[in-house]
C-alpha positions, 0 to 999 in steps of 0.5 A: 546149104553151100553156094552150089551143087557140085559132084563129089571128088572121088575119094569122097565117094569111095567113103561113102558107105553106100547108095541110098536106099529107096524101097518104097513110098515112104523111103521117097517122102523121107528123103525129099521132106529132108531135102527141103528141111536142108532148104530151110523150109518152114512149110511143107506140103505132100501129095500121094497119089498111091495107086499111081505110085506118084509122090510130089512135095512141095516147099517154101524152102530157098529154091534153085537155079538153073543151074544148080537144078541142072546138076541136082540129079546127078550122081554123087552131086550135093551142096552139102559137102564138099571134102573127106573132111566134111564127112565127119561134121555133117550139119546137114539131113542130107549129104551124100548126094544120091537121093534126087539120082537114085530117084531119076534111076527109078522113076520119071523125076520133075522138079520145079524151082525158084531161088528166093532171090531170083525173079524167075522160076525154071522146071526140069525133066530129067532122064534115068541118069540124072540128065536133062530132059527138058527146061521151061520157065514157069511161074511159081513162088520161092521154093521147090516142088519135086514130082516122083511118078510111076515109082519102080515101073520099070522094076516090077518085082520090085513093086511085087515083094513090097507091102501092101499099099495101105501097109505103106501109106501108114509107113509114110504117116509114121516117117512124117510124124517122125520128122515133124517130132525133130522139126516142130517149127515147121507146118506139115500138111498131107494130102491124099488122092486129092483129098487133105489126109493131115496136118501137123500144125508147128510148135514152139517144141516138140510138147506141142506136136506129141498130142496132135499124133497120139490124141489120147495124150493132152499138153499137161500130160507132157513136161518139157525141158532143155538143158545145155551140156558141155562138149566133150572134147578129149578122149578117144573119138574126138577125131582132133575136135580142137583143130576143127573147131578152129578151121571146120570146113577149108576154102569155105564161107559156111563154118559150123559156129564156135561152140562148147555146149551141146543141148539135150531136149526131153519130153517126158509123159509124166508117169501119173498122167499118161504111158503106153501098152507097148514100149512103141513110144521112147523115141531117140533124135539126134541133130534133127534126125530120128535114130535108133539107139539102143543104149539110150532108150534103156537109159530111159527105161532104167530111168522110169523104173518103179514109177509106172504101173505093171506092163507099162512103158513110158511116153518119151521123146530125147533130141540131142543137139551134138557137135558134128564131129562127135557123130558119124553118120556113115554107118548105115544107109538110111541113117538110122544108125550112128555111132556116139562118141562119148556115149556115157557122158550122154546117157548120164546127162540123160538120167539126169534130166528125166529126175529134173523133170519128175520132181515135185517143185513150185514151176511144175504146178502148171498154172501158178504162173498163169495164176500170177499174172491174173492176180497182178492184172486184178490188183491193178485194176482195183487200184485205177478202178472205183472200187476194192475188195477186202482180202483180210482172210486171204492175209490172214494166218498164211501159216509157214510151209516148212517150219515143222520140216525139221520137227515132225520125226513122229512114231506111226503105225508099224513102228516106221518114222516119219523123218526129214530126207536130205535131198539126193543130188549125188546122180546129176553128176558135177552139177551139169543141170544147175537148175536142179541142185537149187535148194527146194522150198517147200511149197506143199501147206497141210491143211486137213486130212479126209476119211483118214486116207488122204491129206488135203493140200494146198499149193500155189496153183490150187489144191491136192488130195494127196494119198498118204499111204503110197506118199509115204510108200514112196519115200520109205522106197527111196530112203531104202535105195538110198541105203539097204540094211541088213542088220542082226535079228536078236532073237531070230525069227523062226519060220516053217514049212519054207521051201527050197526055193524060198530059202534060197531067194532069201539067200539071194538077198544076202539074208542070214538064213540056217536050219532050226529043227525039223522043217524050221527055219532061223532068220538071224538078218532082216531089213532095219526097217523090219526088225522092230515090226510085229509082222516080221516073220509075215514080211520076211515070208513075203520076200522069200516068195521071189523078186530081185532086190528091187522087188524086196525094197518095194514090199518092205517099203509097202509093208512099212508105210502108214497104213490108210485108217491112220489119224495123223496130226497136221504135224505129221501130214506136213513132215510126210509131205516135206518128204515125200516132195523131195524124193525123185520119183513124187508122181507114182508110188513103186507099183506105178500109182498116182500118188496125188489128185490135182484141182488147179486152180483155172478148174476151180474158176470154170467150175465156179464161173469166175472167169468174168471181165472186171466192171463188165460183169457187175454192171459197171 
């Protein structure tokens, strides 16, 4: 916060878009839970009282003094901003000064306070334009309690045409969730009528608060990732960010620190593990901020495309941490919408991280590290201990995960090849997400395969039963992405009774298609991965009964994968899994499937009791 609180110049004012909007119940928490964020808080407490129209919020935030607390509720009066200037690098939730005003307006406001540095606290009544009312000492800890009673009662119609009170009792759930999503370190506690209603206990990131909103999601379905992002400082938009950087707020001790990277932090529910009916879950913060933004929640979506079942969407939660003066958030009242600048540069960075996160790679098996300290603690035991154990299987023939990588380009069934895939980097853009253009070992061992349906693998947290036809499905898909072909069909094939319709989609994917004879039809063009299939005709056939060319890869891609029945060698598992882990999307096949089923490691040992304490357990 700035050392006090002053009203606004004028023309600052006059900037502003316009009052603060409160409309109900929800719309004070929202507004007094960010006043205390501002404060610092790392612990907020709410009271409902909905039948009273009563809301009272308490904080451990930095508190007032008096007189700053003299000055809170009047018009335009914030610490926050100070200058015209201060309005295009907000570092703040709240800024304008209207909240605590607009509340006195609609409502009996008291606010109890103490500045941490202060041995004294004061409460202050305030009349309908912001004034005092009362002053009294009391005795309270650091922090600030605001007390909002008999909401709207001199505003009756307002209280008519507003929903009912338990629709707006879920409004207030739904806007603490919110907030808590862009503030994991902080304890939300709720209660109700006097009763506890919730609680969000804090996190180290926001993986940590999605499960305690949606219960049906667990920790391991979440992955989380933070990536840091060079600042775009030229072009359009950037309102002369170089000489800001240099002297941010005049006349000020509070400066914006010298920074040329933005962070871009995502939580993605991983597409074999967890989504949602409904497209309710893609979720937009921006410096702490939930927002609407269109533009990229449909990078996300694009970004998930062909890795989740039909009629699925995805469980996602996207803050950006951005220099403030590529922000403007004086565009709608409630600050639910901003402009960007640089939108482009976000959204790529964007798609770039939600690839990082669905590739297959040694850290995202989630217990091998846990798996490692265990071994090191248990070697390190034996040797101060009066006892060993032998490990002459365990160091054995270990086998080489990726020897066979560059040898294994076997024939299978349908005539489609099982060959290495160069990884594809191209899409992470100057290499922004370094981490992702490291070189991928392969970590994935052959060992069996079952029923001649799936592979038995072997990894560094445990073992997978891996699905070899939709594994393989996954990567003819991408490969056919990568690099759709058309290519001649000498002879043609010849194909009858198709409608108009039909010939046209095969048409619409730039297939060569011209009459033959009554009703009979010559295809002179096909996919290269089709021209050498017995069942050409019956694919080509397939393609003309609709779907875009997405949905054309797809069946070619299902039509040419091993089939399940197929005897491979250990040669051929290993190259399909050498693949398979390099493609972008590895935990769904195209129809959204989960290609793998995994048994870690730490199930293993509950499974089989070997969670005991060395020495305790053998009677030592």
């Amino acid at each position: 916060m700035k050392s006090g609180i002053l009203p606004l110049p004028t023309e600052v004012v006059h900037l502003i878009a316009a009052g603060e909007v409160i409309d109900s119940l929800a719309a004070v928490v929202r507004e007094l839970a960010e006043n205390s964020l501002d404060a610092g808080a790392t612990r907020v407490v709410i009271y409902l009282y909905p039948q009273q129209w009563r809301v009272r919020i308490a904080d451990n935030g930095c508190g007032m003094d008096l007189e700053n607390l003299q000055a809170c509720a009047t018009a335009h009066s914030t610490s926050k901003i100070r200058s015209c200037e201060d309005l295009w690098q907000v570092t703040s939730l709240g800024f304008r000064g209207e909240a605590l005003h607009s509340l006195a307006q609609l409502a009996e406001l008291e606010i109890l306070s103490r500045a941490a540095e202060t041995g004294e606290g004061w409460r202050v009544r305030y009349c309908d334009r912001g004034e005092v009312l009362e002053t009294e000492t009391v005795a309270i800890a650091p922090g600030t309690v605001v007390t909002v009673s008999n909401l709207f009662a001199n505003w009756a119609e307002r209280r008519q045409g507003m929903p009912s009170l338990s629709q707006q009792t879920r409004a207030i759930q739904n806007t603490i969730q919110q907030i808590a999503l862009c503030h994991p370190h902080v304890t939300w506690q709720v209660w109700q009528d006097d009763r506890e209603w919730f609680t969000l206990s804090p996190g180290a990131t926001t993986q940590h608060l999605i499960p305690q909103i949606l219960r049906q999601v667990s920790l391991s379905d979440l992955q989380y990732l933070k990536v840091e992002v060079p600042t775009p400082f030229e072009g359009a938009g950037s309102r002369g960010a170089g000489e800001q950087r240099e002297n941010l707020i005049p006349n000020s001790e509070f400066r914006i620190p010298n920074s040329h990277y933005s962070s871009l932090q995502l939580v993605l529910g991983l597409p074999d593990r967890c989504h949602r009916h409904r497209p309710d879950w893609v979720r937009v913060a921006v410096n702490g901020r939930m927002v609407k933004f269109a533009e990229l929640e449909q990078t996300i979506f694009a970004a998930m495309t062909r890795t989740l079942p039909r009629d699925r969407y995805p469980v996602c939660f996207l803050h950006l941490k951005v220099a403030p003066w590529q922000i403007d958030w004086n565009r709608q009242p409630a600050k639910t919408e901003i402009y960007l600048h640089h939108l482009s540069h976000w959204q790529e960075r964007t798609a770039s991280a939600i690839e990082q996160i669905l590739r297959l790679n040694s850290n995202s098996v989630s217990d091998s590290a846990h798996n490692t300290r265990v071994t090191q603690l248990i070697k390190v035991a034996e040797e101060k201990g009066v006892y060993s154990t032998s490990r002459a299987i365990a160091q054995g023939d270990k086998g080489d995960k990726g020897d066979k990588e560059d040898k294994g380009d076997k024939e299978v069934e349908g005539g489609s090849t099982l060959h290495p895939t160069p990884h594809n980097a191209s899409c992470f853009n100057g290499g922004n997400l370094r981490n992702a253009l490291a070189p991928l070992h392969p970590f994935l061992k052959a060992i069996a395969q079952v029923h001649n349906m799936y592979i038995l693998v072997e990894h560094p947290g445990g073992m997978w039963l891996v699905e070899q036809h939709i594994a393989h499905e996954r990567v003819l898909y991408e490969q056919l992405c990568d690099r759709w072909q058309l290519v001649p069909l000498e002879p043609p094939v010849i194909l009858n009774h198709l409608s108009l319709a039909q010939i046209a989609q095969l048409q619409r994917l730039n297939l060569e298609v011209e009459p033959f004879g009554d009703r009979l039809w010559a295809v002179r063009s096909a996919p290269a991965m089709l021209v050498q299939r017995d069942d050409c005709a019956d694919a080509l056939v397939e393609l003309s009964l609709g779907g875009d060319l997405q949905a054309a890869q797809v069946a070619t891609a299902c039509r040419c994968a091993i089939r399940n029945g197929t005897t491979l060698s250990l040669e051929e598992m290993q190259t399909l899994l050498n693949q398979w882990q390099r493609t972008r999307n590895p935990r769904t096949c195209p129809h959204g499937r989960p290609i793998y089923l995994s048994l870690e490691e730490s199930a293993l040992s509950r499974f089989f009791r070997r969670h005991w304490v060395i020495g305790k357990s053998h009677g030592i």
